[in-house]
Biopython code that builds the backbone (N, CA, C, O; Angstrom):
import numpy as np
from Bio.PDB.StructureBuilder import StructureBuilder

atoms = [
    (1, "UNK", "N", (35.591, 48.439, 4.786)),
    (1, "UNK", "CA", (35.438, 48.601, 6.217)),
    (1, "UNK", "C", (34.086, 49.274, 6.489)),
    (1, "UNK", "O", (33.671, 50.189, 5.778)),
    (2, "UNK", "N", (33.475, 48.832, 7.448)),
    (2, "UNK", "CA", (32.075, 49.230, 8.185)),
    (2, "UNK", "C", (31.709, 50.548, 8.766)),
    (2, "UNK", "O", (32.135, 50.486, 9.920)),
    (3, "UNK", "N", (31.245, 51.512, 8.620)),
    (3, "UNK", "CA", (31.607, 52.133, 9.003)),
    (3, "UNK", "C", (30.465, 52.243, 10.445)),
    (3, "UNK", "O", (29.308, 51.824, 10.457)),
    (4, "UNK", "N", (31.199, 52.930, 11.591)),
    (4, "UNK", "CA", (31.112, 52.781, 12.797)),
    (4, "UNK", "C", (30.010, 53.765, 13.323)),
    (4, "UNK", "O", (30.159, 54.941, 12.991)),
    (5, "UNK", "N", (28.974, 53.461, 14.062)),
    (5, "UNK", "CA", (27.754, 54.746, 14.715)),
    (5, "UNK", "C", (28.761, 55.030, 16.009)),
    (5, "UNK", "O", (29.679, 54.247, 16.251)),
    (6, "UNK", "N", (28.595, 55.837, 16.564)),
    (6, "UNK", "CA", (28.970, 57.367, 17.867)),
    (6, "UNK", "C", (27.858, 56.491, 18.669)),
    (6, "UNK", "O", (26.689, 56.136, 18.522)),
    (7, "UNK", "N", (29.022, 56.341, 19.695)),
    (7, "UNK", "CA", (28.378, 56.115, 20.763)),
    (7, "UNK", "C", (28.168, 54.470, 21.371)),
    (7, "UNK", "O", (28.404, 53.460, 20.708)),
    (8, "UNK", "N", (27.634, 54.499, 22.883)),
    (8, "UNK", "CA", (28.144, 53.032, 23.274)),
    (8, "UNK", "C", (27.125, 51.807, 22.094)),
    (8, "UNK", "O", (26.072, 52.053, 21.506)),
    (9, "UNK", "N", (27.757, 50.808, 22.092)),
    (9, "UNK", "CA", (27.490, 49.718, 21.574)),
    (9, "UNK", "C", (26.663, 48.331, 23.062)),
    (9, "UNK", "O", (26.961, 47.724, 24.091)),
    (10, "UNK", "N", (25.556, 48.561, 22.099)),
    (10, "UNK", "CA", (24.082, 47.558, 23.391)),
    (10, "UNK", "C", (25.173, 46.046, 23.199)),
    (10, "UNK", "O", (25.917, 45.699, 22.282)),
    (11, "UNK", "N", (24.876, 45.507, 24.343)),
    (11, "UNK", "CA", (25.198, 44.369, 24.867)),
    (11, "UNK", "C", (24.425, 43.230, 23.915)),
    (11, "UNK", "O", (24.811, 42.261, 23.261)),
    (12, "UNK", "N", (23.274, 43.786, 24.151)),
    (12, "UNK", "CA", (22.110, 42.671, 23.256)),
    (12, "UNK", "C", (21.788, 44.178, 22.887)),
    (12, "UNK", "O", (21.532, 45.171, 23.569)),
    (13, "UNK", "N", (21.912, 43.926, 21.453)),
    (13, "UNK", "CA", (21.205, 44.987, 20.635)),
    (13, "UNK", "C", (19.853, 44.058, 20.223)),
    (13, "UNK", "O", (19.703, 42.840, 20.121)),
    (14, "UNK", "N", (18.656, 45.564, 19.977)),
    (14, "UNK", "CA", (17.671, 45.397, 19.930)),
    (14, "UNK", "C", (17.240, 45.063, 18.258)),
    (14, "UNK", "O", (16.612, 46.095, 18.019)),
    (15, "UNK", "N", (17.213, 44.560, 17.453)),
    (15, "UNK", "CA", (17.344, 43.956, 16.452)),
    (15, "UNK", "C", (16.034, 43.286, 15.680)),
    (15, "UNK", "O", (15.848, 43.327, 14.464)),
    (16, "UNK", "N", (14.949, 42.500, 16.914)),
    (16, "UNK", "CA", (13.806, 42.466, 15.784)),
    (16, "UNK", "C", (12.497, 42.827, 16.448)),
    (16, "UNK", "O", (12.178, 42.778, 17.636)),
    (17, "UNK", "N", (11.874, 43.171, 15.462)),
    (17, "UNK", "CA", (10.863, 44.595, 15.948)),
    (17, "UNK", "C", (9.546, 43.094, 15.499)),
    (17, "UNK", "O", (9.476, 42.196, 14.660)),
    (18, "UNK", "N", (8.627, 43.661, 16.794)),
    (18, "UNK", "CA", (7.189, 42.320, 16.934)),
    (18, "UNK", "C", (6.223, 43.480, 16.740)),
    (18, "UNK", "O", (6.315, 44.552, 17.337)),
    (19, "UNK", "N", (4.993, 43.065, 15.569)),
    (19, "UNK", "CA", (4.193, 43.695, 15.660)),
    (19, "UNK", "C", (2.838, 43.475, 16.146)),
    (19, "UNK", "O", (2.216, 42.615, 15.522)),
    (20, "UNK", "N", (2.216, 44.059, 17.133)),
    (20, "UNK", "CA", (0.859, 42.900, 17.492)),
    (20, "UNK", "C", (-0.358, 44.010, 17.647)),
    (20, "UNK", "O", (-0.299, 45.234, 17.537)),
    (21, "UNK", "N", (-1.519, 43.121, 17.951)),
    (21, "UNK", "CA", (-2.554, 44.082, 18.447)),
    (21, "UNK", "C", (-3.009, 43.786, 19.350)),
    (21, "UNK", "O", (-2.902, 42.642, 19.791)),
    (22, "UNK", "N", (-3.955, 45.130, 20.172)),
    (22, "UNK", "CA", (-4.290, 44.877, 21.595)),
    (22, "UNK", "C", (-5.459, 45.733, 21.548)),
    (22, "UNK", "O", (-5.657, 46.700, 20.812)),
    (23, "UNK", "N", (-6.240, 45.209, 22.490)),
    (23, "UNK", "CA", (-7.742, 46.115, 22.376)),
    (23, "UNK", "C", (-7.428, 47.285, 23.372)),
    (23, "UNK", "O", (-6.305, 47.251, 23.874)),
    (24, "UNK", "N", (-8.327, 48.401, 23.760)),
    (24, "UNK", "CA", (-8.645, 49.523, 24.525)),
    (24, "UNK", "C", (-7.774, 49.534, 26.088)),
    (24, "UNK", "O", (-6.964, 50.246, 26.684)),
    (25, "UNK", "N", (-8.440, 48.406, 26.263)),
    (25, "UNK", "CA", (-8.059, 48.597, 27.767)),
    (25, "UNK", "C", (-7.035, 47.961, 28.319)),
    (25, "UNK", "O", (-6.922, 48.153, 29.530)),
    (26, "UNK", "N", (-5.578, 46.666, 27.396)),
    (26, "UNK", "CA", (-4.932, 46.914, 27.412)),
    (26, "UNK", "C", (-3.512, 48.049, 26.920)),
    (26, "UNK", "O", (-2.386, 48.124, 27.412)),
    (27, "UNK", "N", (-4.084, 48.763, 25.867)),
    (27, "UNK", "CA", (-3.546, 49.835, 25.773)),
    (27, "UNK", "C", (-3.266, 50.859, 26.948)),
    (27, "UNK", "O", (-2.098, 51.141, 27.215)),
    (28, "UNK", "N", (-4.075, 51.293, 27.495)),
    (28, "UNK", "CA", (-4.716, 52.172, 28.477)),
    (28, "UNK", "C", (-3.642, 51.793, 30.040)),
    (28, "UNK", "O", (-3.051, 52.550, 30.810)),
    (29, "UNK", "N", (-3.799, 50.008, 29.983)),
    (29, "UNK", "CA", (-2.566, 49.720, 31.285)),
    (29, "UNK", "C", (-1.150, 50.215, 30.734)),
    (29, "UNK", "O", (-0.353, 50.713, 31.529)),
    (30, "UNK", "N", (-0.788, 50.067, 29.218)),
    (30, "UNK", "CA", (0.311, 50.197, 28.668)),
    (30, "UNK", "C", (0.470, 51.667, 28.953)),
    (30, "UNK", "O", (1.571, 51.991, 29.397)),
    (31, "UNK", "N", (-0.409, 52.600, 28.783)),
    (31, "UNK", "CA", (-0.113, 53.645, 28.604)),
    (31, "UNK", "C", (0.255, 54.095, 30.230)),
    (31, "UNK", "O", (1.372, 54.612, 30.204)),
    (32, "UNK", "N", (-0.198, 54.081, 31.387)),
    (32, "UNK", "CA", (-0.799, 54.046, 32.287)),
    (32, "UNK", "C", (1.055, 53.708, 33.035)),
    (32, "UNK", "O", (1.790, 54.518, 33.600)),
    (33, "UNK", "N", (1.332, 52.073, 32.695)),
    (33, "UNK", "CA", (3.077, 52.033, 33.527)),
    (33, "UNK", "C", (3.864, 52.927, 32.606)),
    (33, "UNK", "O", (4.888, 53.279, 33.191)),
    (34, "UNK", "N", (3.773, 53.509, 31.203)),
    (34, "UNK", "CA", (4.154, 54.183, 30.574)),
    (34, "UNK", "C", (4.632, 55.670, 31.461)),
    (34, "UNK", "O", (5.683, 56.203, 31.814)),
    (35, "UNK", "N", (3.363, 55.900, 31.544)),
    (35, "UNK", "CA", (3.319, 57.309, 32.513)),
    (35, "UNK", "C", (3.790, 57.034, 33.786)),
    (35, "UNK", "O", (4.797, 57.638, 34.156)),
    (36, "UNK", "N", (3.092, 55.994, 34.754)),
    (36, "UNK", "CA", (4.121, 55.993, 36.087)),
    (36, "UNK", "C", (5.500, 55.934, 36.187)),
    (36, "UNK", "O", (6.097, 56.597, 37.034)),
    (37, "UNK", "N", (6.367, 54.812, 34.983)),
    (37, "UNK", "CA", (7.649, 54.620, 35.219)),
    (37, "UNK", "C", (8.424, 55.583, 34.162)),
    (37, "UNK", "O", (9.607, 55.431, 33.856)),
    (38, "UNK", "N", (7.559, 56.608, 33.649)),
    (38, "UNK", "CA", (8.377, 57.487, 32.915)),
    (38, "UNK", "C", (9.697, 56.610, 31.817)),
    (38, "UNK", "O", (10.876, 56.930, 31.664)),
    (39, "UNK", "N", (8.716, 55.130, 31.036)),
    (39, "UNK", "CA", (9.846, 54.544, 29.977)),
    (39, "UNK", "C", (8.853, 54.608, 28.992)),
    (39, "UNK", "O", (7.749, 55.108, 29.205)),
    (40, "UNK", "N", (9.236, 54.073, 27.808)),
    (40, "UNK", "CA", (8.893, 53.365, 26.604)),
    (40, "UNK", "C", (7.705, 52.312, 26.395)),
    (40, "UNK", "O", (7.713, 51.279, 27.066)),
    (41, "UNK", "N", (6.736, 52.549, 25.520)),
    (41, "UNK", "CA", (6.139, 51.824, 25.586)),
    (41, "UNK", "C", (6.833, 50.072, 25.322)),
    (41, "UNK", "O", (6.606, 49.117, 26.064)),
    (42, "UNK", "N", (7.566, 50.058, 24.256)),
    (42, "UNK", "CA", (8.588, 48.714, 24.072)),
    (42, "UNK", "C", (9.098, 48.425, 25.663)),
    (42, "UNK", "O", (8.804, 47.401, 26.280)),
    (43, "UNK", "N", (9.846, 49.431, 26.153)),
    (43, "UNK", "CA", (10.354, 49.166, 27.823)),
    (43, "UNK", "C", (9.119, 48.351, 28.690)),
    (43, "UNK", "O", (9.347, 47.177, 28.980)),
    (44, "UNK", "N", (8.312, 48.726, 28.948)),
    (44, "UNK", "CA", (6.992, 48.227, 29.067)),
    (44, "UNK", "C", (6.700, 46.846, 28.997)),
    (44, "UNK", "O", (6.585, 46.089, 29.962)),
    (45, "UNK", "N", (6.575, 46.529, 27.666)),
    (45, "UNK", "CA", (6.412, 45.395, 27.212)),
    (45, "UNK", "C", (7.578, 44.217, 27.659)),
    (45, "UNK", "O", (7.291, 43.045, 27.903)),
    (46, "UNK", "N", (8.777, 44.722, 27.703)),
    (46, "UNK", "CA", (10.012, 44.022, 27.661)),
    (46, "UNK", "C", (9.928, 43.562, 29.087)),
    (46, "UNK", "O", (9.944, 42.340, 29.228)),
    (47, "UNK", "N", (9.842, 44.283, 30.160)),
    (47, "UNK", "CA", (9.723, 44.103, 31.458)),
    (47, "UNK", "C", (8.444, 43.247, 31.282)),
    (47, "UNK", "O", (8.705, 42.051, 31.414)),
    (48, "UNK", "N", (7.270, 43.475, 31.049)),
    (48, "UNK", "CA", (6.018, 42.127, 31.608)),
    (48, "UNK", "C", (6.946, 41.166, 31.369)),
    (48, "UNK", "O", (7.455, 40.613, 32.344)),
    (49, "UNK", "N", (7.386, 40.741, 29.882)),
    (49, "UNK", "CA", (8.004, 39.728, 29.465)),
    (49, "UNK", "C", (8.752, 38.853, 30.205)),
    (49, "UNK", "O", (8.619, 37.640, 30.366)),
    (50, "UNK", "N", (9.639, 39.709, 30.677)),
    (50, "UNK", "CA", (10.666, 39.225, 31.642)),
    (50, "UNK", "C", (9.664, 38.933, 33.540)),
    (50, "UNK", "O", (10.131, 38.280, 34.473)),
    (51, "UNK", "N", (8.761, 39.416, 33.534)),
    (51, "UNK", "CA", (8.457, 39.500, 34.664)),
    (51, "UNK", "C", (7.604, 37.957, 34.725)),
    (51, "UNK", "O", (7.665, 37.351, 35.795)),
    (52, "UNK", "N", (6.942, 37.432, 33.758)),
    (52, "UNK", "CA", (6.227, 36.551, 33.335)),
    (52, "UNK", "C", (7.236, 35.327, 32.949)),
    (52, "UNK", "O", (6.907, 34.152, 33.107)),
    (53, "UNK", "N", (8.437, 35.710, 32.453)),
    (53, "UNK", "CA", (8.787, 34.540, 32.259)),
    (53, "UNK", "C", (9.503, 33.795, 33.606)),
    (53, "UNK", "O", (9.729, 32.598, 33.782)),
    (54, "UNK", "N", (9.781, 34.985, 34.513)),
    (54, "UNK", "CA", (10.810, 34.565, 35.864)),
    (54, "UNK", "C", (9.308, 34.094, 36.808)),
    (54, "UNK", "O", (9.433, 33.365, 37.793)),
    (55, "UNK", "N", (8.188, 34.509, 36.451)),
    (55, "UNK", "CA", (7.312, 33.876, 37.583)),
    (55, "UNK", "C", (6.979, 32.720, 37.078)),
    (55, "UNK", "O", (6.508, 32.044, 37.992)),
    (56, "UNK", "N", (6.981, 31.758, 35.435)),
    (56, "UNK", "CA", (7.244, 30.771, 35.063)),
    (56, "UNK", "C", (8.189, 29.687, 35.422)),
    (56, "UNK", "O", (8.034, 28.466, 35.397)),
    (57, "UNK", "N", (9.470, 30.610, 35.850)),
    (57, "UNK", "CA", (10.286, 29.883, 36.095)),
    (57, "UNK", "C", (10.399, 29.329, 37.329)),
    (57, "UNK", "O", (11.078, 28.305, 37.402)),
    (58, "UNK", "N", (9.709, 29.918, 38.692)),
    (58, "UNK", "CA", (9.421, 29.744, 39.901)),
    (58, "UNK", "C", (8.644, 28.355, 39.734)),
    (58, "UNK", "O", (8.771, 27.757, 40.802)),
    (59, "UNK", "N", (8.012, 27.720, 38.975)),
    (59, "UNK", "CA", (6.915, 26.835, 38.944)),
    (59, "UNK", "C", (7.322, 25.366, 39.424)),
    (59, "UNK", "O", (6.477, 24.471, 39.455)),
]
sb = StructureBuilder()
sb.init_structure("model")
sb.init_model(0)
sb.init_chain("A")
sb.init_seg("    ")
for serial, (resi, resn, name, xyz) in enumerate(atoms, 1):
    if name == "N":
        sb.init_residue(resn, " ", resi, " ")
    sb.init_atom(name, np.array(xyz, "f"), 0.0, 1.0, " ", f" {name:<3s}", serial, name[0])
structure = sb.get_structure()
């Protein structure tokens, strides 16, 4: 038997990790909604994602 982690269980667990690179001054925007929306840099990223793919989908 498996044994079980404390605490709620993610809907969509977060599972595979992307590694990339980015020059200066997108860092700097990253850092930048980082600090305004008080999340994660990954949070960050996850939202453009989603924000980009729903204005795709408008097309």
């Amino acid at each position: 038997m498996a044994r079980k982690k404390p605490g709620p269980h993610p809907e969509k667990p977060l599972d595979t990790q992307i590694k990339t690179r980015a020059d200066k001054e997108t860092m700097e925007k990253i850092e930048y909604c980082m600090a305004k929306l008080n999340i994660t840099r990954s949070e960050v990223l996850r939202r453009g994602v989603h924000s980009l793919y729903e204005s795709l989908q408008e097309k």
